[in-house]
N, C-alpha and C positions, 0 to 999 in steps of 0.2 A: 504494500500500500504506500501512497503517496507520503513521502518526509518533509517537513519545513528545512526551507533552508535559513540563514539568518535574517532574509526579506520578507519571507513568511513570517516568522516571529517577533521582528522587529514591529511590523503592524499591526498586529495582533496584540502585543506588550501598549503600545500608544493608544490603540482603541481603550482600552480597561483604564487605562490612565486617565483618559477625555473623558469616560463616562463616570467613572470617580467623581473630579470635579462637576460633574453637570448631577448627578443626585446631590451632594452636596448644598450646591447651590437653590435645587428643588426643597431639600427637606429646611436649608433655613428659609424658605421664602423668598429669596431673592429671583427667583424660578417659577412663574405660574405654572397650573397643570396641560393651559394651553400651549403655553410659551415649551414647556418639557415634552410633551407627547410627540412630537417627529423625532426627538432625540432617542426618548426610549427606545421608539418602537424599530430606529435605524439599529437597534442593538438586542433585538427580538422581546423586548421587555411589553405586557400588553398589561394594561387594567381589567380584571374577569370582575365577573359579578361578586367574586366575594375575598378575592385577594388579586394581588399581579402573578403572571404566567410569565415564566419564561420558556422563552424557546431555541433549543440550541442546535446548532446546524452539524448535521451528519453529511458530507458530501458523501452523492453516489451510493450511500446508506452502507459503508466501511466505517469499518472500528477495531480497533487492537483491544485486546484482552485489557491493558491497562487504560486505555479510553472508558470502556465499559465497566472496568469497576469504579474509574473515579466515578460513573456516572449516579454509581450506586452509591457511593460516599456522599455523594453530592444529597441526593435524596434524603437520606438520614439525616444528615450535617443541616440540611437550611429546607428542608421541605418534610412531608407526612410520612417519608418511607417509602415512597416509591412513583414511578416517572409512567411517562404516558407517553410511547411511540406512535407518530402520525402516517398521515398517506402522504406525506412529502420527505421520509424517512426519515424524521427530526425525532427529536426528545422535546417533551413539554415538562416544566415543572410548572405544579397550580398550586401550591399556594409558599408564595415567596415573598419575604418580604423587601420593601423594599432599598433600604436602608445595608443590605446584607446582597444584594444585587453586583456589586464591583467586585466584593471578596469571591461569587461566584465565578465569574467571571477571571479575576486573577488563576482561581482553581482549574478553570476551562484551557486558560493558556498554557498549562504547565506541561499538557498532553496534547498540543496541538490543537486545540477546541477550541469556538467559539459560539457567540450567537447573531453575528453579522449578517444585515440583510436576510436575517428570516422574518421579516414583516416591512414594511412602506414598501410607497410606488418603486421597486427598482427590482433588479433581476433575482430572483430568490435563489433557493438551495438545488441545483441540480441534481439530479434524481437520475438515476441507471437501472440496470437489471438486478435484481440482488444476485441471479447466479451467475454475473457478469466473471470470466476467469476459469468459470467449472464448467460451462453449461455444455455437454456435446453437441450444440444443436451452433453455439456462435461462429461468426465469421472470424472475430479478434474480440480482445475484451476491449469494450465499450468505454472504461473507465479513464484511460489515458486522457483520451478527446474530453469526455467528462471534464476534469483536472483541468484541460487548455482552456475549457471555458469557466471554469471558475478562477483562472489566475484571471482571463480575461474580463468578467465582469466584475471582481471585487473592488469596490470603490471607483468604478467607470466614471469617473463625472460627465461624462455628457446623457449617460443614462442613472443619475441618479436620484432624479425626481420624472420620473415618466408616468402618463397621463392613467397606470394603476398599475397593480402587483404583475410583473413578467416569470414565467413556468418554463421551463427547461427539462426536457426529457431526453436521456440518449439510450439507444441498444444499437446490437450489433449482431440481431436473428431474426427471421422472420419471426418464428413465436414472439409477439409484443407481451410481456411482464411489467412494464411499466406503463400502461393507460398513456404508451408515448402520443399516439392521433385525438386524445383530449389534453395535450399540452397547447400551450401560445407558442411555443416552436417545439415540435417532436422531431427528434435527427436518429437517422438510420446508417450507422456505417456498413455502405456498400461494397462490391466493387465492379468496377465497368468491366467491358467487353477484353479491352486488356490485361486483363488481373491489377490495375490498382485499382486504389483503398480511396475510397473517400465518402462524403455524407449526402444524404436525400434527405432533403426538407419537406416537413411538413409545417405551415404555418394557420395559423389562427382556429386553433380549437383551443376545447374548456368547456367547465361545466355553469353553474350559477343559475341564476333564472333565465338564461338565455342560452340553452348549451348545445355545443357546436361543436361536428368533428373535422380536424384540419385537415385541408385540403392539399395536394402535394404542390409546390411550387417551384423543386428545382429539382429533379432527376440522379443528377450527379453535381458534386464540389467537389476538387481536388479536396484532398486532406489541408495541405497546408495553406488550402485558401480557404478554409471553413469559417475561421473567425472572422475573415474579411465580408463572408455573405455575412452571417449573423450580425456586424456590422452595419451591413445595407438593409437586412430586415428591421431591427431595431431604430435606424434613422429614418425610414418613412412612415414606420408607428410613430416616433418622437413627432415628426413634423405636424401629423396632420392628425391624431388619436386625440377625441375630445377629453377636455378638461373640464369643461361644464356642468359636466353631465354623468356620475360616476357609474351608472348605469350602462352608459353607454362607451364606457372609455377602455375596455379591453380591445386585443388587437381582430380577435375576431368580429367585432361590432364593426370594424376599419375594413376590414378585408369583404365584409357580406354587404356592407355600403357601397364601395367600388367597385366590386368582383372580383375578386384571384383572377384572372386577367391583369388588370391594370394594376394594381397590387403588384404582381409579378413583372409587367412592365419599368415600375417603379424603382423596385429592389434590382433589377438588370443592370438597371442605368444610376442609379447609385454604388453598385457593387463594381461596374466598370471604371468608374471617377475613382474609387477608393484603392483599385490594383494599381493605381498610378500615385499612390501614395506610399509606398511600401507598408500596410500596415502586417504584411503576414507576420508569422513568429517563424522564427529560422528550424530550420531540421530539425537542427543541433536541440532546440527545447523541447520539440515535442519526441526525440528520441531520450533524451534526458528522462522527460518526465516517464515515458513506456519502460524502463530502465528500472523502477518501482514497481511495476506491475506484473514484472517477471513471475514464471510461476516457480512454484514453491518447489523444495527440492522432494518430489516424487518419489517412492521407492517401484522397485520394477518386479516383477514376476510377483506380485502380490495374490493371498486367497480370496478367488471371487466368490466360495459358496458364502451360506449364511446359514448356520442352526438356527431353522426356524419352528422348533419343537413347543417354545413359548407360545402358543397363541395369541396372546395378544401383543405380545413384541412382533407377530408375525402381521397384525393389524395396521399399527404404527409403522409397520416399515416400507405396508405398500402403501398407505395414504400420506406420509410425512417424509418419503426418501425420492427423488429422483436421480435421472444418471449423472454421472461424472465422466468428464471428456477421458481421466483417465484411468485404465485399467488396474480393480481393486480398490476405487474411492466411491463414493457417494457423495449425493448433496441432502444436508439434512435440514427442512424446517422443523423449529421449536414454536410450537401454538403459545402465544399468547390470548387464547380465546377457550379458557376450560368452562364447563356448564354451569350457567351461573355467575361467571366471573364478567369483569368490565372488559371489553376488548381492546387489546394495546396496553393493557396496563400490564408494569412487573414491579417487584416488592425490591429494593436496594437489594435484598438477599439472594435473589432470584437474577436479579444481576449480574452479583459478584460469582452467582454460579456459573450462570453463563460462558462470564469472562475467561474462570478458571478451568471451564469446558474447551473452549477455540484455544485457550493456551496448549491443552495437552493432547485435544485430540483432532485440530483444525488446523494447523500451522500460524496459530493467533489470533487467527481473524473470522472475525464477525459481520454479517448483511442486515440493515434493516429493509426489509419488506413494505413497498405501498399499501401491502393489506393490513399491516401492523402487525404483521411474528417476525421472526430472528431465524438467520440463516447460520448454518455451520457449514461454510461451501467445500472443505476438504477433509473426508471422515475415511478414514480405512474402515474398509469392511469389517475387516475382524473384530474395531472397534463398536460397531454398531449396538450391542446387545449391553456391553458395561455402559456404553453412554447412555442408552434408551431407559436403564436400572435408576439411574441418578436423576434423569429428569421425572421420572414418575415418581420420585422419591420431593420430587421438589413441587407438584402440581405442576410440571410444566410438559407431560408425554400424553395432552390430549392426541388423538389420531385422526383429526378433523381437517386438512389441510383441503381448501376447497368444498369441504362440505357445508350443512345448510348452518350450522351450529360456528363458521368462520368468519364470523359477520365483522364488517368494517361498522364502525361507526363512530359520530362525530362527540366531542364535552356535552354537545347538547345544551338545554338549560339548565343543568347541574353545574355548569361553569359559566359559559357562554354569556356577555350579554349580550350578543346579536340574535341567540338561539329565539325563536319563538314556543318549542315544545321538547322534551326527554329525549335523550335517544338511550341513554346507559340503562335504563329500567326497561326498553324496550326490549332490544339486544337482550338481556337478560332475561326474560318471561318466554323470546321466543327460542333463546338455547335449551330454556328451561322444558317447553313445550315437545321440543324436540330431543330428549338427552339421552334417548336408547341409542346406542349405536350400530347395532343393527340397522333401525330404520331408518339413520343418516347414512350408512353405506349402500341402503336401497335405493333412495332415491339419486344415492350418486352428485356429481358434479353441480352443485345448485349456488349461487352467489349471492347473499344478501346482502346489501347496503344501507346503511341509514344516516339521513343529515337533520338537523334538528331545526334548519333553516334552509332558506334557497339558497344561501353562500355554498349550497352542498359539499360541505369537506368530509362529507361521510360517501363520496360517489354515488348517489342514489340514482341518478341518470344512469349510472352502467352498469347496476347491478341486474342480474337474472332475473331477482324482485328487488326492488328499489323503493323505498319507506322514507316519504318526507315530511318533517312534521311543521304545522301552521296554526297559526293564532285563529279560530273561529269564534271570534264574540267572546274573546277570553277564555275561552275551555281548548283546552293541544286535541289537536286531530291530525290526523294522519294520512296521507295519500300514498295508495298502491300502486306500483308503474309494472311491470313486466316488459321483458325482450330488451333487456340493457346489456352490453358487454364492454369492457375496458381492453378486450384482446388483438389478436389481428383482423379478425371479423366484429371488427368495431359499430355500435350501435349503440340508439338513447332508447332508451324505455321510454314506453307509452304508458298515459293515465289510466286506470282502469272505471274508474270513474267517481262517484261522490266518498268523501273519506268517514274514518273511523275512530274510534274512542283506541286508547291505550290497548283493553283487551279485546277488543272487534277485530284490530286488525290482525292478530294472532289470530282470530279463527279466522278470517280471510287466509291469511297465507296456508293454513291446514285446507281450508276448501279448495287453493290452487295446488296442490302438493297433492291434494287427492285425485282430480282433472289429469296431471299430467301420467301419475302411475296409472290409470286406465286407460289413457289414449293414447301411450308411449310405445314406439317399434323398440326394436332388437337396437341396444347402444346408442339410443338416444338421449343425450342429455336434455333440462329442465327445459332450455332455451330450445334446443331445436327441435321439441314439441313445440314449444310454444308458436315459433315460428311458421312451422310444417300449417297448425290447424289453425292458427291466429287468437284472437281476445276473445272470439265470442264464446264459445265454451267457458271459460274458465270466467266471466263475466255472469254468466245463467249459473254459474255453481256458487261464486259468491255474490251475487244483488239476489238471484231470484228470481 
């Protein structure tokens, strides 16, 4: 994984320092809360409903075993015990105070951590594959380029008040793992008809009360001219992206105004001004920084079988293990989503186990997941069964991975104040409803989502079934979407039609869950029934 060198950390030491001074200055007054809040929030610090949230940035969602436990230290030390992974592969602390905010911070720096540009108008936390490295199926690991744009966008000034929060998504497989076609730029490293290496743009998708999947806008970019497009895409959202109107000021709202056409027009002819500027980065960096991403030192002729005499280790290892590029590894997610429990959330304890896991049986290192679990991308087989011991030992070897009981979902209005309605008690009542695992391996392949607002940070647009919750006259109600997906067969869920009470919509999703097991062929997943017979069925089973 990627190392600071002393310009990394030099920056990183001066942010903590500036924001020092600027609480400071807030807590004696000399500081209003208007006059503080762009400051915070440029240092991921947010006001929730009932303390400050911080939020600290995971690039590419990697972490060394010693990132990871500070993170857990961090939670006992200045918060309740334990931290909240999101869909943008960050860590949330809720309840921080704020006084105790710098020292955090100092703490963040001392393992390469920050919480920089994870909130205001500018380009946020870059997000990759989590099996970026391991995955048999990639072209290269994705995370290098990753890395180039986040050297590239940290503290950009010409992008650092742009007309609303900018998403960055990268892979490097057809399988999409990263919801990359709902980012504001999704980048796919190709390669063309000559065997080189470079990225296909996807620009202006996103979810929100307006959600849109990005449409391609450029084919192929040499590699080393990647940052020069992202460049040109960014300077025609800057130019002409309403500020008026925050509603309408994402770049997809820019791109479905003009058309991706002229949009692409735009960025053409800004991207050709810019190659006469030399802004590329020389080889020499982006091989430097690929130089980190080397893969680990492999052992060879390794045992591929696996005693799978345990049956239920033998459960967990088809639902939570996929392949590994190499011969005698696996890739293993850890469910942060046990029955009952909050989703994303882990106890400092469960942390530092973690940590102590990718130290000894991952070669260090740790993925956070868009869905909110934790990846241990390089496991020898042989290991598999001691490791599987420890985390059911810890509540962490649920065997749910993609199942109905995996639910993403957003603080809701347990934290949230932008939230209009729960989402953590929902999530909760519908693991709960669902907790045989039998009947979540029957149903197979099924994806819940839930956002507590339209800001949808719970992806409910691209879930299988998709749960948003709204203010009705003061009482949280609930709307059902079906036929969402965040994958390569990228699609927004449809409304099913008038919404639900807390426990309504729990039987609603039992009455869709019943619709598809009767009308489902041989290997059918939740969705491609859905698709196959469309709404109305499963409409007549829950309206009536």
């Amino acid at each position: 994984m990627y190392q600071y060198d002393h310009y990394d950390q030099a920056m990183v030491d001066a942010r903590v320092a500036e924001f020092r001074g600027q609480v400071e200055r807030r807590l004696s007054g000399e500081l209003t809360e208007d006059q503080f809040k762009p400051l915070r929030l440029k240092n991921g610090l947010y006001l929730q409903l009932h303390a400050y949230m911080l939020r600290v940035a995971i690039p590419y969602g990697t972490l060394s075993s010693r990132q990871m436990r500070l993170l857990g230290d961090i939670a006992d030390k200045y918060d309740r015990g334990y931290g909240h992974f999101t869909t943008r592969q960050n860590l949330q602390y809720n309840w921080i105070k704020l006084e105790q905010t710098p020292d955090i911070l100092a703490d963040l720096a001392t393992v390469e951590m920050h919480a920089i540009q994870t909130s205001g108008n500018c380009i946020r936390n870059i997000s990759s594959d989590q099996y970026a490295g391991a995955a048999a199926d990639e072209l290269v690991d994705p995370r290098p380029y990753a890395e180039l744009l986040r050297q590239w966008s940290s503290f950009h000034p010409e992008f650092d008040y742009l007309p609303r929060k900018f998403k960055f998504a990268v892979i490097a497989s057809e399988t999409d793992r990263a919801a990359m076609r709902l980012h504001d730029i999704g980048i796919q490293i190709v390669a063309n008809a000559a065997g080189e290496i470079g990225a296909k743009f996807h620009v202006g998708g996103g979810m929100g009360r307006t959600p849109m999947i990005a449409p391609v806008i450029r084919e192929f970019v040499p590699a080393l001219q990647m940052i020069s497009y992202a460049e040109a895409c960014l300077r025609v959202y800057n130019r002409y992206g309403r500020r008026d109107n925050k509603y309408k000021a994402r770049i997809k709202i820019l791109i479905h105004e003009i058309g991706a056409d002229e949009y692409r027009r735009q960025v053409e002819e800004e991207f050709a001004h810019i190659l006469t500027l030399g802004l590329e980065p020389p080889a020499a960096e982006l091989a430097r920084i690929q130089s980190f991403f080397a893969d680990p030192s492999f052992e060879a002729e390794l045992p591929e079988a696996i005693d799978r005499s345990d049956p239920d280790f033998a459960v967990w290892l088809d639902q939570n293990t996929v392949a590994h590029k190499h011969p005698g590894y696996t890739v293993v997610t850890i469910s942060l989503k046990p029955i009952g429990g909050i989703p994303g959330d882990a106890s400092a304890d469960q942390m530092r186990l973690m940590a102590d896991l990718a130290r000894d049986y991952s070669f260090d290192e740790l993925r956070v997941t868009h869905t909110q679990n934790i990846v241990l991308p390089h496991v020898k087989k042989a290991d598999l069964y001691a490791l599987w011991q420890m985390l059911e030992g810890a509540g962490l070897g649920s065997a749910n991975l993609d199942l109905i009981s995996d639910i993403i979902a957003c603080p809701g209005l347990d934290y949230c104040s932008l939230a209009n309605a729960r989402s953590i008690p929902l999530a909760q009542k519908i693991s709960a409803r669902f907790a045989d695992m039998d009947r979540q391996r029957d149903l197979g392949e099924l994806k819940v989502k839930i956002s507590g607002c339209i800001n949808a940070c719970g992806h409910h647009h691209a879930g299988h079934i998709g749960i948003l919750g709204v203010d009705r006259k003061g009482t949280e109600n609930y709307q059902l979407s079906f036929g969402g997906s965040e994958a390569a067969d990228t699609s927004l869920a449809q409304i099913t039609g008038p919404g639900f009470s807390e426990d309504g919509v729990v039987d609603a999703l039992e009455k869709a869950t019943e619709v598809y097991l009767a009308q489902r062929s041989d290997g059918e997943r939740f969705l491609d029934t859905y698709r196959r017979i469309g709404m109305a069925p499963f409409k007549e089973a829950i309206y009536g």
